[in-house]
MILONU-560242 format. One record per residue (C-alpha): x negated, y, z. Coordinates in steps of 0.2 Angstrom, whole numbers, padded with zeros to 4 digits, always signed. Each point is the difference from the previous one (the first is absolute). Layout:
# residues N
XYZ;...
***
This chain:
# residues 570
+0185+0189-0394;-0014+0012-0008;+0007+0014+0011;+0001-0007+0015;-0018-0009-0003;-0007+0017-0002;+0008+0010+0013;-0006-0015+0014;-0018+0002-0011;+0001+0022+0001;+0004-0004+0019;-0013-0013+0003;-0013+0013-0007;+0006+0013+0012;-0003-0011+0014;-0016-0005-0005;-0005+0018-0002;+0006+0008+0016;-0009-0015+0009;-0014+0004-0008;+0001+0018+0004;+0006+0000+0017;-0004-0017+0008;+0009-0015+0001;+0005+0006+0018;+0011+0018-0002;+0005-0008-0018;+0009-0017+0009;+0006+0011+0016;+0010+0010-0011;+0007-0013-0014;+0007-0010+0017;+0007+0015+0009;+0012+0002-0015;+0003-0017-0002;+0004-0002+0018;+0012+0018-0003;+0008-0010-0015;+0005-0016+0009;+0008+0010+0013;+0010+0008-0015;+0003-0015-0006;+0006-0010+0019;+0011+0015+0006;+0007+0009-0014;+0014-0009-0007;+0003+0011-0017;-0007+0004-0014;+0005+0019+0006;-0008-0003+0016;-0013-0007-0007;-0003+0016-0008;+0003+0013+0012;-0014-0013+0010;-0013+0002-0014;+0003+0019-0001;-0001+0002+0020;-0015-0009-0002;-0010+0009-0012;+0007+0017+0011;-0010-0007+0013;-0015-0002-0007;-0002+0015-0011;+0004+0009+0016;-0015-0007+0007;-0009-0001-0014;+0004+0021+0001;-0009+0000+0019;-0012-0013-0002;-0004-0001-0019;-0005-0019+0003;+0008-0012-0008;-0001-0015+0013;+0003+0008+0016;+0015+0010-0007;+0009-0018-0006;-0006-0008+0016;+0008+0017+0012;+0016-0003-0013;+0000-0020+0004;+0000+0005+0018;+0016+0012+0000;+0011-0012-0009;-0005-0014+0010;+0003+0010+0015;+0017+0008-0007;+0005-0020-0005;-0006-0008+0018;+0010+0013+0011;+0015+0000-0014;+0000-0018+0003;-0001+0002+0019;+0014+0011+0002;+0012-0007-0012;-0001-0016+0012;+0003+0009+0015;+0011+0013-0007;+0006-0006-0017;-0004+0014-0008;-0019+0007-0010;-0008+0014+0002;+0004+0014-0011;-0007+0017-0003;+0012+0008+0012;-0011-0012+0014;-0016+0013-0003;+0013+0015+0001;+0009-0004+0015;-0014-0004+0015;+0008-0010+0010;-0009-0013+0013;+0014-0013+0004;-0001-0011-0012;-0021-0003+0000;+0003+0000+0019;+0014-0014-0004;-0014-0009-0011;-0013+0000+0013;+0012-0008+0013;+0007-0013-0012;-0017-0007-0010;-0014+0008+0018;-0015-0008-0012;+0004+0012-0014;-0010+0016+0010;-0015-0013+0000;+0002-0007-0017;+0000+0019-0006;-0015+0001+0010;-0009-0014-0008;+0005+0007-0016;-0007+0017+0001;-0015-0008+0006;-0002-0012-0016;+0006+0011-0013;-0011+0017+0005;-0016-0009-0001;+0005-0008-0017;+0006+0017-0006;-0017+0008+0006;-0009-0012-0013;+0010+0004-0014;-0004+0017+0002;-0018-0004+0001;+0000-0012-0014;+0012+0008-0012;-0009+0007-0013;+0014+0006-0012;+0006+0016-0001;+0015+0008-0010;-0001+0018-0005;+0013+0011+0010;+0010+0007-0016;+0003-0019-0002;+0006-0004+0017;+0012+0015-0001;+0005-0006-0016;+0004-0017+0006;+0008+0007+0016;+0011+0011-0010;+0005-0012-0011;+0005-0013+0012;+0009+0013+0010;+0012+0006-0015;+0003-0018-0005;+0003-0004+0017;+0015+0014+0003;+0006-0005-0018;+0003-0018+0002;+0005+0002+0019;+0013+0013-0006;+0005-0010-0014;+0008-0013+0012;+0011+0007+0015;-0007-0008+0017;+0015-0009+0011;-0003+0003+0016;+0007-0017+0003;-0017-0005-0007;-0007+0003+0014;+0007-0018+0008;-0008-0009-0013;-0015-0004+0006;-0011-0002-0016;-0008+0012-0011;-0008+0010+0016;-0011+0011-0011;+0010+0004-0015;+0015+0005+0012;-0013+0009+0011;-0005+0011-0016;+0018+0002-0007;+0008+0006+0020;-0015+0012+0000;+0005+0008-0018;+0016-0001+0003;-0004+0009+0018;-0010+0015-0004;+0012+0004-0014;+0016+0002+0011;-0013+0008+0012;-0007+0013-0013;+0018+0003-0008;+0012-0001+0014;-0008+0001+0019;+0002-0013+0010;+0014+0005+0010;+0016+0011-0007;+0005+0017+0007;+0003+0018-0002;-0016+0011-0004;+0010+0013+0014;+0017+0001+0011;+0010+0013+0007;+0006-0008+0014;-0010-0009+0015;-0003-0015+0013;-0002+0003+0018;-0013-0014+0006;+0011-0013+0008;-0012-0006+0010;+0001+0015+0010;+0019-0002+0004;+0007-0007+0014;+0014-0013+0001;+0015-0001+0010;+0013-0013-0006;+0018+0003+0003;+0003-0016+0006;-0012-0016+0008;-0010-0006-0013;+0002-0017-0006;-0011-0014-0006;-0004+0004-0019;+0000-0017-0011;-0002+0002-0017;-0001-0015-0011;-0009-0003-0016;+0012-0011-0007;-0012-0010-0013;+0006+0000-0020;+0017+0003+0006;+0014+0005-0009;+0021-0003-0007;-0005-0013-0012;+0019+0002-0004;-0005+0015-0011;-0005-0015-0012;+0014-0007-0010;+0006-0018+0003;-0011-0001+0015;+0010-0013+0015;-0003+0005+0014;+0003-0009+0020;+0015+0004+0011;-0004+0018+0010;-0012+0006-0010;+0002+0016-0002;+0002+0003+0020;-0022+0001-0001;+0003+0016-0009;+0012+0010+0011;-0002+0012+0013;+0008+0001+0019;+0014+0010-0009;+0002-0013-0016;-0007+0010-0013;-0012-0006-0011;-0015+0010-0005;-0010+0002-0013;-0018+0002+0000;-0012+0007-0016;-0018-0006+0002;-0013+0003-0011;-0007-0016-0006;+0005-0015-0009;-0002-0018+0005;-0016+0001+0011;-0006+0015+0006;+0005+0003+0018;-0011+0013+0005;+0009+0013-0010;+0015-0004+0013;-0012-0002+0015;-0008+0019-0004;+0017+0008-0003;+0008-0005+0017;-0014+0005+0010;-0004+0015-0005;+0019+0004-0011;-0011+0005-0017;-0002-0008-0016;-0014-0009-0008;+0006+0006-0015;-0007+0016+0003;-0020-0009-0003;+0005-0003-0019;-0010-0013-0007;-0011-0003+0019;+0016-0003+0009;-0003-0021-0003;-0014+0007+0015;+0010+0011+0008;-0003-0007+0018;-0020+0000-0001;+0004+0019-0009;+0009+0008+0016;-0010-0011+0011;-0006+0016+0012;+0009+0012-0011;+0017-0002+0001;+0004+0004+0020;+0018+0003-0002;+0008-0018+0007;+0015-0005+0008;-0011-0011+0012;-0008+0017+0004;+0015+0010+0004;+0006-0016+0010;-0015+0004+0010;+0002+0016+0003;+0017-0004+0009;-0008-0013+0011;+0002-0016-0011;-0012-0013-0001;-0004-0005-0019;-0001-0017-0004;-0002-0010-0018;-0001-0019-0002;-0008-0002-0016;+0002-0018-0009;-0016+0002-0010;-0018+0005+0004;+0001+0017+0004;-0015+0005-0010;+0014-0006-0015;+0002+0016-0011;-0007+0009+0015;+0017-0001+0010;-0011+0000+0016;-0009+0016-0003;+0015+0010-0006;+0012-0006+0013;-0012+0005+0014;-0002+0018-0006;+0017+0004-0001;+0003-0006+0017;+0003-0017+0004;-0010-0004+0014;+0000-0020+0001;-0003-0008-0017;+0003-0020+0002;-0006-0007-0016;+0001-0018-0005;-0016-0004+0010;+0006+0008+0015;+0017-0008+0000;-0007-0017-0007;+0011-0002-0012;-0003-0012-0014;+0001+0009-0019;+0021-0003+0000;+0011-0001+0014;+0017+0002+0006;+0010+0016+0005;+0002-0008+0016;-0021-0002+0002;+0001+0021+0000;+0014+0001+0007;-0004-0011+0016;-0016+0012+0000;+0011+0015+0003;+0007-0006+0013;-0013-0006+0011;-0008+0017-0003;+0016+0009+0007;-0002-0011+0013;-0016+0005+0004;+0005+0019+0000;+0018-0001+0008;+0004+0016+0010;-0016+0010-0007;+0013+0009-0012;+0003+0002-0020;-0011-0011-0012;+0000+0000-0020;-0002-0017-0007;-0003-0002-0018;+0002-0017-0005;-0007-0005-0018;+0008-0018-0005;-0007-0012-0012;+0013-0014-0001;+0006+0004-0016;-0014+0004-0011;-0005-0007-0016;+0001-0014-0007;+0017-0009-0002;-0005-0012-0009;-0003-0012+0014;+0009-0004+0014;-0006+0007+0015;+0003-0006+0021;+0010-0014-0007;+0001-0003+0020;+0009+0016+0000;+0018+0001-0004;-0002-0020-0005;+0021+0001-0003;-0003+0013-0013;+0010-0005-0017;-0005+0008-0017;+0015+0009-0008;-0005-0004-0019;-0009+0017-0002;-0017-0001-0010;-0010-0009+0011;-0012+0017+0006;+0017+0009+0006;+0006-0015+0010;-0017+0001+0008;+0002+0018+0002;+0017+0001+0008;-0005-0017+0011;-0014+0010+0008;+0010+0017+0002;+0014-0011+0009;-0016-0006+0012;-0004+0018+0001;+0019+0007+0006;+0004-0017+0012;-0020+0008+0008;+0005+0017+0000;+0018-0003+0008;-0009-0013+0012;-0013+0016+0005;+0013+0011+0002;+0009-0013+0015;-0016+0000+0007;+0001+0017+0002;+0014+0002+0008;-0004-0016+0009;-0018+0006+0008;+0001+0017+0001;+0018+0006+0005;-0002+0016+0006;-0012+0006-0012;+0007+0007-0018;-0007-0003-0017;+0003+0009-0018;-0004-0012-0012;-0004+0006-0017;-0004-0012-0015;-0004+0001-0018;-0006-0010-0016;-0014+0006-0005;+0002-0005-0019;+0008-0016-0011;-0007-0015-0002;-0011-0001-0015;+0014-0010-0011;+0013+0010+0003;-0005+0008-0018;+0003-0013-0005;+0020-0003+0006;+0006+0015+0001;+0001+0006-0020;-0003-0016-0005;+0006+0002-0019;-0015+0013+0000;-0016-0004-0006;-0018+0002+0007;-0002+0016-0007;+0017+0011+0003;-0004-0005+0019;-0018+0006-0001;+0010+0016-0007;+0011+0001+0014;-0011-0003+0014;-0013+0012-0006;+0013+0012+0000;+0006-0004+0016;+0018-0008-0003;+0008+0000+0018;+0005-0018-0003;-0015-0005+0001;-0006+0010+0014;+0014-0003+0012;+0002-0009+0013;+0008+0003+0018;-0001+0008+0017;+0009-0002+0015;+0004+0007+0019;+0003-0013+0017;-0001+0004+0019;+0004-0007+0014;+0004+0010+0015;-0003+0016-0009;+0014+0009-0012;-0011+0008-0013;+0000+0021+0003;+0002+0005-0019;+0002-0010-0015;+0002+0016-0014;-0015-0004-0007;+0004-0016-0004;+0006-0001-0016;+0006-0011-0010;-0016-0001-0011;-0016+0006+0006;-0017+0001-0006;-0013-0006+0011;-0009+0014+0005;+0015+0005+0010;+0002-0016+0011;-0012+0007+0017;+0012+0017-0001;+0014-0013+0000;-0007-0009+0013;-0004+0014+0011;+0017+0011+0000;+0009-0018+0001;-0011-0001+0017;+0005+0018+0007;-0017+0006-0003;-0004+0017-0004;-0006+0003-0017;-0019+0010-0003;+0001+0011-0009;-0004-0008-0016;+0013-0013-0001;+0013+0015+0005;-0008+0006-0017;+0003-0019-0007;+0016+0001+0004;+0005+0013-0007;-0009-0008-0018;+0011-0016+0004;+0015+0014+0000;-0004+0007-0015;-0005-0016-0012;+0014-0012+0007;-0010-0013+0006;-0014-0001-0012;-0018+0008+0004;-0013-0002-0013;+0009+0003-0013;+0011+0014+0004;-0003+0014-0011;-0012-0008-0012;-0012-0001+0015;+0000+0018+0006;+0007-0004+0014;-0013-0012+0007;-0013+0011-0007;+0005+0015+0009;+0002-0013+0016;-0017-0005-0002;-0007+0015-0001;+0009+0007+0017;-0009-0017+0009;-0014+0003-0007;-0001+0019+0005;+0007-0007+0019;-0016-0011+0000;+0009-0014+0001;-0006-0006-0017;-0019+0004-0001;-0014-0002-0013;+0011-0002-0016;
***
């Protein structure tokens, strides 16, 4: 009790004598600006680590202003700004986007998503407004009535310090990406994505290639194209957390199950993505542009924002170039991992997003589906289109029961309960597809379609099922080094009134990457030259395209783009 007694007395004396040096004013101002900085800590970060990554983020700020400035108040009250700014637009855009800002945001410039904001929440331009205009003022006294100053060896010091501790203890702990969905502990996670950022940045690049090839890219753009055969419509279907769940042991599954998964010519496929129970981009950048996210290391979680501008080599492009018009319809906002901006810059030239097709945040495959159609209708004999359709049925979670008003007859089949849900909404999912296909044929029968689908990854619990004497940690193992079983799921071919023109690329397992080159020699299309160059990779690694050779192959690959100018500025 003594020590505590004197520590509140030692502090109490403090007090008294900074008010009685520098004035009740500045001494107040800045005792409040850490208080306010402390009950932030202690309302969003929800660790004791956090909590300490927090404090040292904090005192980086202020001995970085203290560094400038040399004032004690105004450099608290300029670091009391910054974290209630990162914390209010973290906040805004992980209720829009169910994601927080992370380093890589101030790294990758990308408008969509504050354009996004401005439409959603129109007041927020004017409440920044009113902001500026209160908090410049304010800030103007402090500096006028702060009187204490700290000697610059201090401040360095300080700022040192807090940056070494900083690294240290964000190092300590590796960051999830997965994190990111959280939605708590904006500045700590902010200060962590940052050191974890520049690190890969400073030790590894951004982007993976070869410093110098032999060999070389004519531009593609420059080619012309002169198909062998009419053109058909190009569907290709993102076939939500899709895949043989009969992989898992003991799994039952409904009469006809396994016809989803086959081909026109009865084969079934498999398909190796590159994320595990949630990330969808990975597939979405890899079938439009036939490369790997892998190839951005630790940045690829924000591969879409990354390539955004720079990455110009697309399936929707070369589509283009032989007369298609591009299409996607997007289930989610468009600003949503910056699927908008990317999609756009490597050629799809009509971007329906979940405002523009009014979609509510699920829907059926019919909803898209039914918006295909009427937008083939709309363009009937005006020649090819390319329609990417991104569904959303059969996402996450499984624990409830969703569209009970859907497939009302459905009967459980003594699964766990989430793969019963799972398989009732893959069944909605084939009895949709099957039913868009009649329509097809139905509404448009003298037009011809190659339909190509694929799954972008496995639900989130099929870590769960598939090994299930494993535990938690052997699956980490061997989805960190990237079992297949875990990273498989399917792709398949369907047309009507067209006969695919060549199927050899069509293995029976493919990596991703390798699905537009798929798509397009299955069309009758001529090949650029950089996926006659891809094709030969698929030759050589059997199928598999990252990680062929250790990742020589790719790097060389890269680096031949990149040299075409269809990869710029990385």
């Amino acid at each position: 009790m003594s020590l505590i007694a004197n520590t509140i007395g030692r502090c109490r004396l403090a007090a008294k004598a900074l008010v009685a040096r520098y004035g009740v004013f500045a001494t107040a101002s800045i005792v409040l600006l850490h208080i306010a900085a402390l009950g932030l800590m202690l309302w969003y970060e929800v660790s004791p680590y956090n909590m300490l990554v927090y404090v040292l983020t904090w005192g980086l700020l202020n001995f970085f202003f203290l560094v400038l400035l040399r004032r004690a108040a105004i450099s608290a009250a300029l670091s009391l700004v910054l974290v209630v700014t990162l914390i209010t637009f973290s906040e805004f855009k992980f209720g829009v986007l169910w994601i927080q800002v992370s380093f890589v945001d101030l790294m990758v410039i990308e408008t969509d998503t504050a354009k996004y904001l401005l439409q959603v929440y129109p007041w927020l331009g004017w409440a920044v407004l009113a902001g500026v205009a209160v908090v410049v003022p304010l800030l103007g006294l402090l500096w006028w009535s702060d009187p204490l100053k700290v000697r610059l060896r201090y401040a360095l010091a300080g700022f040192a310090a807090c940056l070494l501790g900083l690294i240290a203890v964000s190092s300590a702990v590796d960051l999830n990406d997965l994190e990111a969905y959280h939605g708590d502990s904006h500045v700590s996670y902010f200060a962590r994505s940052g050191v974890k950022s520049v690190s890969e940045l400073l030790t590894h690049g951004m982007f993976e290639s070869d410093a110098i090839v032999t060999g070389r890219l004519k531009p593609s753009l420059d080619l012309a194209c002169n198909p062998v055969t009419k053109p058909p419509h190009i569907i290709l279907v993102h076939d939500e957390s899709s895949f043989d769940i009969r992989s898992a042991p003991g799994v039952k599954v409904p009469p006809g199950y396994g016809d989803h998964f086959k081909s026109l010519d009865g084969k079934q496929r498999n398909f190796l993505v590159e994320g595990v129970g949630g990330p969808s981009w990975y597939a979405e950048y890899s079938v439009m542009t036939g490369l790997s996210a892998r190839s951005f290391g630790r940045f690829s979680y924000f591969v879409l924002g990354i390539a955004s501008g720079r990455v110009q080599r697309g399936l929707p492009n070369v589509l283009k170039n032989c007369g298609y018009r591009t299409h996607t319809l997007f289930p989610a906002l468009g600003a949503f991992m910056n699927s908008r901006s990317f999609q756009t810059k490597v050629g799809v030239q009509s971007f329906n997003d979940q405002a523009d097709l009014g979609a509510n945040e699920l829907e059926p495959d019919k909803f898209f589906y039914d918006k295909t159609l009427g937008m083939l209708e709309k363009e009937r004999g005006q020649g090819p289109s390319f329609y990417y359709i991104y569904l959303v049925a059969n996402h996450f979670p499984w624990y409830v029961r969703w569209r009970p008003d859907i497939l009302a007859e459905w009967k459980d089949l003594n699964n766990p309960p989430l793969v019963d849900e799972y398989l009732r909404r893959q069944t909605m999912s084939r009895i949709d597809y099957d039913n868009f296909v009649a329509a097809l044929k139905e509404k448009f029968p003298e037009e011809s379609f190659l339909l190509v689908r694929y799954g972008d990854h496995q639900p989130d619990f099929s870590t769960k099922v598939l090994e299930p004497a494993l535990d938690r940690a052997a699956i980490a193992q061997k989805v960190m080094h990237f079992d297949p079983k875990y990273y498989t799921t399917y792709y398949a071919i369907d047309a009507i009134n067209f006969k695919p023109v060549d199927l050899s690329s069509a293995v029976d397992t493919l990596d991703a990457p390798y699905l537009p080159l798929v798509t397009m020699e299955a069309a009758g299309l001529p090949l650029d030259p950089s996926f006659v160059e891809q094709k030969a990779m698929l030759k050589r690694c059997n199928g598999i395209f990252y990680a062929c050779g250790g990742g020589a192959e790719v790097r060389r690959f890269n680096r031949m783009l990149i040299d075409a100018g269809l990869i710029k500025q990385l």
